[in-house]
N, C-alpha and C positions, 0 to 999 in steps of 0.2 A: 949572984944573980939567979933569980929564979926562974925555972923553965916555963913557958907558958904551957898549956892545959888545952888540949885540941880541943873545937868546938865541932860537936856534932848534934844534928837534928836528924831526930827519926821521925818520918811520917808515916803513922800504922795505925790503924784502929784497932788493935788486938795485941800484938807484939810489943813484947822489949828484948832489947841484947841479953841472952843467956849469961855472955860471957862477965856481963856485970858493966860492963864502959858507963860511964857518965855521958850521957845526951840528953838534952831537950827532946822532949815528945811530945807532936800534938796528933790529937786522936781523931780532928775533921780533917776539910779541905781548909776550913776558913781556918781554923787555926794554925793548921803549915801556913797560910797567907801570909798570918798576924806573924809567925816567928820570923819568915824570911825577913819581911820589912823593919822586923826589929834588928837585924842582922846585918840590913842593907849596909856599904861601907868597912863592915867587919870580916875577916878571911871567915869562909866557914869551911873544914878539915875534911867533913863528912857529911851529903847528903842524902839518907836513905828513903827511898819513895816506895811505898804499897800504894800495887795500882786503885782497888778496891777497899773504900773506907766504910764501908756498914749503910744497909738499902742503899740510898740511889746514890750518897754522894763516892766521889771517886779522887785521884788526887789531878784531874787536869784543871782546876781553878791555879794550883802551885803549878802548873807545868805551864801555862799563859804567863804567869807572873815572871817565871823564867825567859821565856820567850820574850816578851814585851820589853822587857829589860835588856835584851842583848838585842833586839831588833832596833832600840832606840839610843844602842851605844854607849847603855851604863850598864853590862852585867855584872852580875852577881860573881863576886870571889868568893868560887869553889873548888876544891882540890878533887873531888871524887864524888860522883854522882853513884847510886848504889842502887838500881831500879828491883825490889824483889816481889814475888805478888805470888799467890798459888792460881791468880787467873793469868796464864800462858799469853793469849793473845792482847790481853789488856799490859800484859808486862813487854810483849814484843813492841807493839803500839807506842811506848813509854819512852822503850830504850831509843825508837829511830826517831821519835822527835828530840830527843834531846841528845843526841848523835850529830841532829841535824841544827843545835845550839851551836855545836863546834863549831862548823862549818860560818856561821854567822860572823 
């Protein structure tokens, strides 16, 4: 039998994994949207969020999406949420909403 193949999404407008991993990447808000809902249903292993995606947009369109979804009793199966950003308060901001996912 074969092993499955963790699925992970990076959301980053700039980055990729150094280390080489295989994820989906999407480089807006709207395309984290579009992955997660293709996801919906499926475990996802690993979600990495960059709070700031290039000018104005940012990643809380996916952070509603999260929310909305455990607010309405169908969350998302995620193993590891991965909040990283070089903007500090945009990443604090990140981590305690969706901190506050748990608690849902």
């Amino acid at each position: 039998m074969t092993e499955r193949k963790p699925t992970i999404v990076l959301v980053d407008d700039l980055r990729s994994f150094v280390d080489g991993r295989p994820a989906e990447v999407a480089r807006t808000s709207s395309a984290g949207v579009e992955l997660l809902e293709r996801h919906r249903g499926h475990r996802l292993d690993e979600l990495w969020l960059d709070h700031d995606l290039g000018g104005d947009d940012t990643i809380w369109p996916v952070v509603e999406v999260l929310e909305r979804a455990a607010f309405e009793g169908r969350p998302f199966d995620i193993g590891v949420v991965v909040v990283h950003s070089a903007n500090a308060a945009g990443a604090a901001r990140t981590k305690h909403r969706r901190e506050s996912l748990s608690a849902a």
